[in-house]
C-alpha positions, 0 to 999 in steps of 0.5 A: 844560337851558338855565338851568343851562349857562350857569353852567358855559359862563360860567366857561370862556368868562370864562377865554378872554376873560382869555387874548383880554384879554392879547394885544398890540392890533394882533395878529389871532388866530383868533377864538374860536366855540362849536364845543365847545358844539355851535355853531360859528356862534356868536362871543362878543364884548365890546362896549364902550359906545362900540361899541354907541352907534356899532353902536346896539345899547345895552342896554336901549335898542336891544336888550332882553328882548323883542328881544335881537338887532340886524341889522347891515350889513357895510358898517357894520363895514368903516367901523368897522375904517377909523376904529378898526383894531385897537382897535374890538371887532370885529377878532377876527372881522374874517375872518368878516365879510369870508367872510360871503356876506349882506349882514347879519350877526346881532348877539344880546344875552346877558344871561345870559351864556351863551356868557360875553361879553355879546354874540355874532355869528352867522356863518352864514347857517344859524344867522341863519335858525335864531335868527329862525325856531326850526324847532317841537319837539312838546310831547311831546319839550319835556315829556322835555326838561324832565324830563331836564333836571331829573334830570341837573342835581339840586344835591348840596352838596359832600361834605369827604374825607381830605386825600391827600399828593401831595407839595406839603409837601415843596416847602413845607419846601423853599422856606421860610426857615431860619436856617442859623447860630446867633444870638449873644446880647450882654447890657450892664449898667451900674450904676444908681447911674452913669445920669444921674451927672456925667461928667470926662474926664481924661488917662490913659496910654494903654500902662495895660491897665486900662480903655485901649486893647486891640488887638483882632486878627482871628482866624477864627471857625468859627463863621461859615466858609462851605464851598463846595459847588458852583462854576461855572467856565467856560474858553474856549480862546483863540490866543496872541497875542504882539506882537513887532518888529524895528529894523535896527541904526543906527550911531551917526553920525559926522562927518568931514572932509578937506582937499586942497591945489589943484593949479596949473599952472606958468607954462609950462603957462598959457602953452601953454593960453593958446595952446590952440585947443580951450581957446578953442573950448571957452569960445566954446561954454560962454559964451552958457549961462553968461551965461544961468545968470549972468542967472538968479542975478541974477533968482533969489534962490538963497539964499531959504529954501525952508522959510519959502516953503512955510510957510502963513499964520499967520493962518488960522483954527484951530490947525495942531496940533490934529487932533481934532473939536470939538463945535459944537452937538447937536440931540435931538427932546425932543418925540416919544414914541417912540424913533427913530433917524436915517436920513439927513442933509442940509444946505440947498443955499442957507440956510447953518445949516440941516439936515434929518434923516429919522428913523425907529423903533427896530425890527426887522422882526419888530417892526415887523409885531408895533406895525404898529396903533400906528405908523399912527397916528405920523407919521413926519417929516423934521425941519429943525433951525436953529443958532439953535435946537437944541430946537424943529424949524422945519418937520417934513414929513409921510410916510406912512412911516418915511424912509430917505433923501431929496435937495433937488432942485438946481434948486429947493431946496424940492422934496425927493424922499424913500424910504419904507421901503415902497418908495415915493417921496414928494415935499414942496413947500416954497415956501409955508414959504420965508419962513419958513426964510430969515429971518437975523438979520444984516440978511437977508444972506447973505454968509458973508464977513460972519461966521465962525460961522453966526448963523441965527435965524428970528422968535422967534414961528415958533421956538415951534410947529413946522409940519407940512408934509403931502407934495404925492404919493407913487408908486404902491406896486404899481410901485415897489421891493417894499423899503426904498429905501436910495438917492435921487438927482436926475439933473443938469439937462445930461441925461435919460433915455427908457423904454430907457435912451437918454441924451440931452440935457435943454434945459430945464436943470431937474432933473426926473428922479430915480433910486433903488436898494433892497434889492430889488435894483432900481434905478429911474429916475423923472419928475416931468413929467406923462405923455402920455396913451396914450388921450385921456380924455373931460372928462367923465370927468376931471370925475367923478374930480377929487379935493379938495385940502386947502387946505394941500397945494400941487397941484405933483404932483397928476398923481402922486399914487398913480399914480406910475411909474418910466420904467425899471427895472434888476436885478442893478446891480453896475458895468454901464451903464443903457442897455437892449439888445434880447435878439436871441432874444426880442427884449425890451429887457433891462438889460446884466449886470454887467461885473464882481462882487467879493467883498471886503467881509465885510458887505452894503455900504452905501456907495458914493461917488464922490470929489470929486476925482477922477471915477473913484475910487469908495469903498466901505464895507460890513461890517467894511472899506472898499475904494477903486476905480479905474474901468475897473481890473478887477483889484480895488480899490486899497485893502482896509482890514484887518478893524476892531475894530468894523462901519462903518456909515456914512462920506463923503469929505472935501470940500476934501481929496482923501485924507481920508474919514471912517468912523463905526462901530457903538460911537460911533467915527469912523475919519479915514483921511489917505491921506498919512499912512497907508494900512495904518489909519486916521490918527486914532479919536475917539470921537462917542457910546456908540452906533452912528453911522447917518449922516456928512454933512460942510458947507462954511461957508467957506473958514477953517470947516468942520462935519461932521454926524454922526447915531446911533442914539438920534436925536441929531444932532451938529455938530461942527467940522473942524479947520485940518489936516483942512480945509485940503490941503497944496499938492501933496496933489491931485498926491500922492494921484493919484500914489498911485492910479496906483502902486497902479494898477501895483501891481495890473498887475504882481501880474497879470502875475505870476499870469499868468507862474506860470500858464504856469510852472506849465503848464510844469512839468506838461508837463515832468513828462508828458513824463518819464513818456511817456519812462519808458513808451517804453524797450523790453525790451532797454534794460530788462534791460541797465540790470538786468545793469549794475547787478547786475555792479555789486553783484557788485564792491562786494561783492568788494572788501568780502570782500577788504578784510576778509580773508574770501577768499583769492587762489585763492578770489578767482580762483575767485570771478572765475571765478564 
C-alpha cells in the first residue's frame, strides 16, 4: 500500500501546488494539510535551495535516506519571516507555527513525493512523537497488510471502448470557420507574341470608346449585401434643456440741448439791493468759506485727470491683459519604479527656488492591503526638487510610510514634521544636509532684488546622486491617530498649550508644538521637548536600554522616538474651542461640543483655510462646491458656489490678492474666482493636465514675479507663473472685498429676520384659523335654526318671482300661493 499511493497523491498534490503557485506574494492562504489522506498533521511544502541552506536541511547532505527528518527550532522560522516576509517558503503555514505549543517542529524529506512536494511539516506534537517513535505492528497484520496491498493494487492495462457522442461535435462545427460568401475567380490573358515587344506611347482621343477611357459607375451587388439580423439599441431618457434670455428694451440715445437768456435787474432794483441789510449780512457770513474754497483751488489742480492718476505704472513687470497662467518649469521623478502621485507641496521658508513634495502610491484601500508585502520594501520619500534642476531631487527624506501632508517648522527651517498614512507623525532633521541645498550660483547672495527669475544651482557634483536623508523619530502607532493624518501644522512660537487645553504664553519664542487632524475624527496636539518623568528611572536601567544610533541619523529626537505621545486629544471638531471642561457629573476633563455644524458641501471637505487678509474669513472646499465663511455669523457661509462640471479636489488663497483663490478639480482644470469680478462663477478655467489635480500651493518671488505649484496625479509638479492682473490688487480691492463680506453679512441678517417674521405670520394665521373654528362650535341651537328658516324664506322668494316672470302662476294662484 505505501509504494502505490504515492502516485495517485502525487498528481493531486502537484495540482494544489499549481493553484498555491498562482497566488499573488504577500497574500495568506489557509494552508494546505493531508486531512484527506487521513493526516491532518502533516503540511506538504516547497523548499527552495535557498531555503534548505538557511534551514540546513540540503538533500543528500543534512537530510538523507537514512535520516530524511530534520528539528527545526521556532525561533529559527520567526527570523526567517523577519528577513524574507512573504517570499520565504514557510509563510503559508506561518499560522501553524506560531499555534505550535513545542518549541521544535519536524521538518520530514519526501523523496518519493508522497504527499506531492518534496518536503513536509509536521504540526502537532502527536504526529512529531508518532514519525520518531512508530507504536510496533505485530507480524501477523504486517504479512495481511501486504497481502491486501497486493490484491487491491493489481495493473489492469486500459481497455479501448466505443466512443459515446455527448455533444462536443456540435460545439466544434459550430465555432469552426466557413466562408459565408461565394469566391469570384478573375483569369487575365495576354498574347505571347506582346510579352517583352517594344512599347510607343502616342496620343489618343480620349471621347474614342475603344481601348479609352470607360466610367465605371456603382452599382449595388446582391451578391454582397449584408442583411442585418440582430441590432443593439439603447435609450435613456434626458430632461430637456433650453437656454433662454431676456434684455429690457434700450432706446436709442438721443442729445438735447436748451438755451436761456439771463434775467437782470433794472437799475432801480441794484440800487435798492446795494442798500439791502440782509444782502450784506449775507455775504459777511459766506465770504470767510468762500475765501477758504478759493485757497483750496489755488492749491488743488481741479482740472487733473482723474483717470491718468489712477493709472498704474507702465513699467511693472508683465502684460496687464493677459490673464492665463504660463508654464514655468515641471518636475517629474523618472527614477521610481512604481507609479505614485503627489500628496502635498511646500516651498522652503528661506532658500528661494526650492520645493519639497511628498509622494505616495496609486491605490486604494483594497489595494494597498492586497501589495501591503511589496510596499515594505519601497520607500516612501519627500522629494526636494531645485529650479536649477528638474530631473534629479536634491534630498530625498525617508518615511516609514507613505506621506499625506508635512510643515517646515518656522523657527527652524530644517526640522520638518510630517503625517504617515498610518497615523503616525515623523520628524527629519536636516542641518547636516543645509550646505548642501544653500549653494547659489549668484555669488551666494540671497537678495531677490539682484534678479527677477530664481537662478538656484546647487554644485554640479551634488546634482548627480540624490541623498537619502532617514528620519530622526516617529510616534508611537498605539497612541496617535488610528487613520491617515490629512492635516499638520506648527503652532506659532507667541503660544503653547497644557494636557487640558490651557493657552498660555510660550517664552522661549521657538515653535515646539505641532497640532494635526485625521480621518479618525481626531484632532491632536503634540511636543517635541523631552517629557519629565513621572517616576525617576534608576541609571543603571537607562544604561541597559540605551539603544545604537547609526551614524547618519542626528540624535535631535531620540527622546521620541516610538514613544511619542500627543499632549491632548479632540473629537468631533467641527468650529468649537480646544480648551477642555470638567464634566460636572462625572468630573472628567472633556473636550467642548460643537458650537455649530452645516451641511452645505455635497462631498467630505478637504479644505479649510483661512485668509490671508482677513482673520475671520475662512473658506471651504469639499465635493462639487466651495463655501466662504465669516466667524461668529451662524447663519450660514457668505458664499455657496453652484454644483461645478467636475469634483474640486484641491485649492488655496491668492497671497497678495484678497478676492482671488484658486481651485483645482479632478480633469486637470483650475478654477480662478475674483470676488470683483464675479461671484456667481469662477472668473477664468484653464486647463493644467489630463489628470486630477491633488494639491495648489502659490509662492511669492518678489513683488513684480509670482509662481504657483500645482500637483497631479501622475506625479508631475508644475511651476507655473501668475500673471501681472492675478498678482497685483487694484488699489482699493482690500476695502472692496470687506465691503462685500459685510453686505453679505446683512444679506444673511435680513433673510433671518425675514424666517423669523414668517414663523410669526405663520403662527398668526394658525391662531386665526382655531379661532374660526371654536366660533363656528360655540353658536347655539336657536341661532342655528333661525339662520336655517332665513334662508329657506329666501329660496321661497326666489322661486316666486321665477314662476311669476314666466307666467306660470296666476294672480289668484299667486295669492293663494302668499297665503301658503
Amino acid at each position: 500500500m505505501a509504494t502505490k499511493t504515492p502516485k495517485r497523491g502525487k498528481k493531486a498534490a502537484r495540482g494544489k501546488k499549481a493553484q498555491n503557485l498562482t497566488l499573488p506574494a504577500g497574500e495568506e492562504t489557509e494552508p494546505v494539510n493531508m486531512e484527506s489522506m487521513g493526516h491532518p498533521e502533516i503540511y506538504p511544502l516547497v523548499l527552495t535551495t535557498k531555503t534548505q541552506e538557511i534551514f540546513k536541511c540540503r538533500v543528500e547532505e543534512d537530510v538523507t535516506d537514512e535520516q530524511p527528518y530534520k528539528l527545526i527550532n521556532k525561533e529559527t522560522f520567526f527570523e526567517d519571516f523577519k528577513n524574507r516576509g512573504p517570499i520565504s517558503d514557510f509563510y503559508p503555514v506561518k499560522k501553524i507555527i506560531q499555534e505550535y505549543p513545542g518549541e521544535e517542529l519536524l521538518l520530514v524529506y519526501d523523496k518519493d513525493f508522497k504527499y506531492g512536494l518534496n518536503f513536509y511539516l509536521i504540526g502537532t506534537e502527536e504526529g512529531k512523537e508518532n514519525y520518531l517513535n512508530p507504536p510496533e505492528v505485530p507480524e501477523e497484520q504486517e504479512e495481511h497488510k501486504d497481502y491486501i496491498s497486493e490484491e487491491l493494487y493489481i495493473y489492469k492495462p486500459p481497455v479501448s471502448k466505443p466512443w459515446v457522442s455527448l455533444g462536443s461535435e456540435k460545439e466544434i462545427e459550430e465555432e469552426s470557420v466557413k466562408e459565408s460568401t461565394k469566391q469570384i475567380r478573375y483569369m487575365i490573358s495576354r498574347k505571347r507574341s506582346r510579352f517583352g515587344a517594344p512599347i510607343k506611347f502616342s496620343d489618343q482621343n480620349a471621347s474614342y470608346v475603344k481601348d479609352a477611357y470607360i466610367e465605371c459607375t456603382a452599382y449595388p451587388d446582391k451578391n454582397f449585401t449584408l442583411k442585418q439580423l440582430e441590432k443593439d439599441i439603447s435609450m435613456q431618457v434626458v430632461p430637456e434643456i433650453k437656454d433662454m434670455s431676456t434684455q429690457t428694451k434700450w432706446t436709442y440715445p438721443k442729445n438735447a440741448t436748451t438755451q436761456y437768456y439771463p434775467r437782470e435787474f433794472s437799475e432801480k432794483e441794484k440800487k435798492v439791493l446795494q442798500q439791502s441789510k440782509p444782502l450784506a449780512d449775507f455775504l459777511e457770513s459766506v465770504s470767510v468759506s468762500v475765501e477758504i474754497a478759493l485757497q483750496q483751488n489755488e492749491i488743488t489742480n481741479t482740472f487733473i485727470d482723474d483717470w491718468k492718476s489712477l493709472a498704474e505704472d507702465e513699467g511693472m513687470f508683465g502684460d496687464k491683459s493677459d490673464t492665463h497662467l504660463k508654464e514655468y518649469q515641471s518636475f517629474t521623478d523618472l527614477h521610481s519604479p512604481t507609479e505614485k502621485m503627489i500628496t502635498c507641496v511646500s516651498w522652503h521658508p528661506t532658500i528661494y527656488g526650492l520645493i519639497a513634495v511628498s509622494v505616495a502610491e496609486r491605490l486604494s484601500f483594497e489595494e494597498r492591503v492586497h501589495f501591503s508585502g511589496k510596499l515594505l520594501l519601497q520607500p516612501s520619500l519627500i522629494l526636494f526638487w531645485s529650479f536649477s534642476d528638474p530631473i534629479h531631487p536634491q534630498l530625498m527624506l525617508e518615511s516609514p510610510d507613505d506621506i499625506f501632508c508635512f510643515k517646515f517648522c518656522p523657527s527652524d527651517p530644517n526640522i520638518i514634521a510630517g503625517g504617515c498614512i498610518n497615523g503616525q507623525i515623523v520628524m527629519w532633521d536636516i542641518t547636516a544636509h543645509a550646505d548642501r541645498i544653500e549653494n547659489i550660483k549668484s555669488g551666494g547672495s540671497r537678495s531677490k532684488k539682484a534678479v527677477l527669475k530664481p537662478m538656484f544651482i546647487l554644485e554640479p557634483d551634488s546634482n548627480k546622486e540624490a541623498m537619502y536623508i532617514r528620519h530622526c523619530a516617529v510616534s508611537s502607532i498605539e497612541n496617535g491617530h488610528k487613520k491617515v493624518i490629512t492635516d499638520i501644522h506648527w503652532l506659532p512660537d507667541t503660544f503653547e498649550i497644557n494636557r487640558v487645553g490651557s493657552v498660555f504664553e510660550n517664552r522661549n519664542g521657538i515653535c515646539c508644538q505641532l497640532v494635526t487632524c485625521s480621518a479618525d475624527c481626531t484632532v491632536c496636539f503634540w511636543d517635541i521637548r523631552p517629557q519629565k518623568p513621572s517616576t525617576p528611572q534608576p541609571t543603571e536601567k537607562k544604561k541597559e536600554e540605551s539603544i545604537e544610533i547609526p551614524f547618519d541619523v542626528p540624535s535631535t529626537f531620540l527622546h521620541l522616538d516610538l514613544s511619542w505621545k500627543p499632549i491632548s486629544k479632540e473629537g468631533e471638531v467641527i468650529y468649537t474651542d480646544w480648551k477642555m471642561e470638567r464634566d460636572p457629573e462625572t468630573g472628567r476633563l472633556t473636550t467642548k461640543k460643537p458650537v455649530s455644524l452645516y451641511t452645505v458641501h455635497d462631498g467630505a471637505v478637504h479644505t479649510v483655510q483661512r485668509s490671508p487678509f482677513y482673520n475671520d474669513i475662512i473658506l471651504t472646499i469639499g465635493g462639487w462646491n466651495v463655501a466662504i465663511w465669516k466667524e461668529n455669523v451662524m447663519s450660514g457661509p457668505l458664499l455657496q458656489s453652484c454644483c461645478a462640471p467636475k469634483r474640486y479636489t484641491s485649492g488655496h488663497w491668492s497671497l497678495t490678492r484678497p478676492g482671488v483663490f484658486y481651485i483645482g478639480r479632478e480633469d486637470g482644470y483650475v478654477d480662478i474666482w475674483d470676488l470683483l469680478e464675479k461671484t456667481h462663477e469662477p472668473a477664468l478655467s484653464q486647463n493644467i493636465c489630463i489628470t486630477m489635480i491633488t494639491y495648489i500651493k502659490p509662492w511669492t518671488f518678489s513683488s513684480k514675479q509670482q509662481f504657483i505649484a500645482i500637483a497631479d496625479y501622475y506625479g508631475t509638479l508644475h511651476i507655473l507663473e501668475i500673471p501681472w492682473t492675478l498678482s497685483r490688487p487694484s488699489t482699493n480691492e482690500m476695502s472692496s472685498v470687506n465691503h462685500y463680506f459685510e453686505r453679505e453679512v446683512k444679506h444673511l441678517d435680513y433673510v433671518e429676520q425675514r424666517k423669523i417674521i414668517r414663523e410669526e405670520e405663520k403662527n398668526e394665521m394658525e391662531l386665526e384659523k382655531e379661532k374660526k373654528k371654536v366660533k363656528t362650535y360655540q353658536k347655539s341651537k336657536e341661532q342655528i335654526e333661525a339662520e336655517l328658516k332665513a334662508d329657506y324664506e329666501s329660496y321661497l322668494e326666489l322661486e316666486k318671482s321665477v314662476l311669476i316672470h314666466l307666467g306660470l302662476i296666476k294672480l289668484s294662484e299667486k295669492m293663494s300661493y302668499i297665503d301658503l
